[in-house]
C-alpha positions in Angstrom: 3.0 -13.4 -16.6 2.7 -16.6 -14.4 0.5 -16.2 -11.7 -0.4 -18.3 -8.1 -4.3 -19.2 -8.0 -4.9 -18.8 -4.1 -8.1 -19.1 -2.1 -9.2 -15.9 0.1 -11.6 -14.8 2.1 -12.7 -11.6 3.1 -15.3 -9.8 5.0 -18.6 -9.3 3.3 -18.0 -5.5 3.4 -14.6 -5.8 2.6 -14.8 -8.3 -1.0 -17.8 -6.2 -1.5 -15.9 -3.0 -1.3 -13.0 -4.3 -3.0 -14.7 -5.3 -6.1 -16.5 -2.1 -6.5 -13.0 -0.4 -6.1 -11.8 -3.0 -8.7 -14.4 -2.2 -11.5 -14.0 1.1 -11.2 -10.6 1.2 -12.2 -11.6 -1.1 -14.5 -9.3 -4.1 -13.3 -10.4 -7.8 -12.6 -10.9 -8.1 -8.5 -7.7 -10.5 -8.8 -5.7 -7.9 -10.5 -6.8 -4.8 -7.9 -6.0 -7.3 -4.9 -2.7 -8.1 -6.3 -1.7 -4.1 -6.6 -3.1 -3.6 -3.6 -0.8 -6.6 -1.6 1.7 -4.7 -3.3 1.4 -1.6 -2.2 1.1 -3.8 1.5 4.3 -5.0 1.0 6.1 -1.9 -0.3 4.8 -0.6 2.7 6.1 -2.4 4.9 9.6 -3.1 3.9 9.5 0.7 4.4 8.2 0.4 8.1 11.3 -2.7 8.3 13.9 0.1 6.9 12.8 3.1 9.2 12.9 0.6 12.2 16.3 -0.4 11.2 17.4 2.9 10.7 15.9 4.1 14.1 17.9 1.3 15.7 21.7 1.9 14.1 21.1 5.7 13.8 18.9 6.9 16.9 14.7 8.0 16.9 13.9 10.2 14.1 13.2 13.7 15.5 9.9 16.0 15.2 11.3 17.7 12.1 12.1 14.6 10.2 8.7 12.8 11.1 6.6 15.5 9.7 9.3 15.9 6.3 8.5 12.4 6.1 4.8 12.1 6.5 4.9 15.0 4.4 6.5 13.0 1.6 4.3 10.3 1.8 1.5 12.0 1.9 2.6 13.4 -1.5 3.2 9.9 -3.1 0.5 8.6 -2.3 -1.9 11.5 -3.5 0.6 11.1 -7.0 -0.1 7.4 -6.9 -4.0 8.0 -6.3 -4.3 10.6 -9.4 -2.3 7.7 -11.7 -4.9 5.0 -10.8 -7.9 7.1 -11.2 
């Protein structure tokens, strides 16, 4: 796979935290920053797409809010257990 060598900085806390997160699920720092601008990105074209949605088809009410943080709180706990 062909890759992009970029230069980064971060937070002493944060590249600190990050590689710790990194070796424990035994991925290179580069590799665990990559998956996790990723799952940034996935994140939000989702935001984009709600937003859009909001604007064609009206506010999203209570109900359909907590269906949908419900959902993603259930993705995300599957996608957790599959990268531990």
């Amino acid at each position: 796979m062909a890759v992009k060598k970029i230069s980064v900085a971060l937070d002493p806390d944060v590249a600190e935290a990050a590689a710790k997160a990194a070796e424990a699920h035994g991925q290179s720092l580069s590799a665990w920053l990559n998956d996790a601008a990723r799952s940034r990105l996935v994140i939000e074209r989702g935001r984009r797409a709600v937003v859009e949605w909001q604007h064609e088809r009206g506010e999203l009410s209570a109900e359909e809010r907590a269906s949908a943080e419900a959902l993603m709180d259930e993705l995300l706990s599957a996608a957790r257990r599959r990268s531990a």
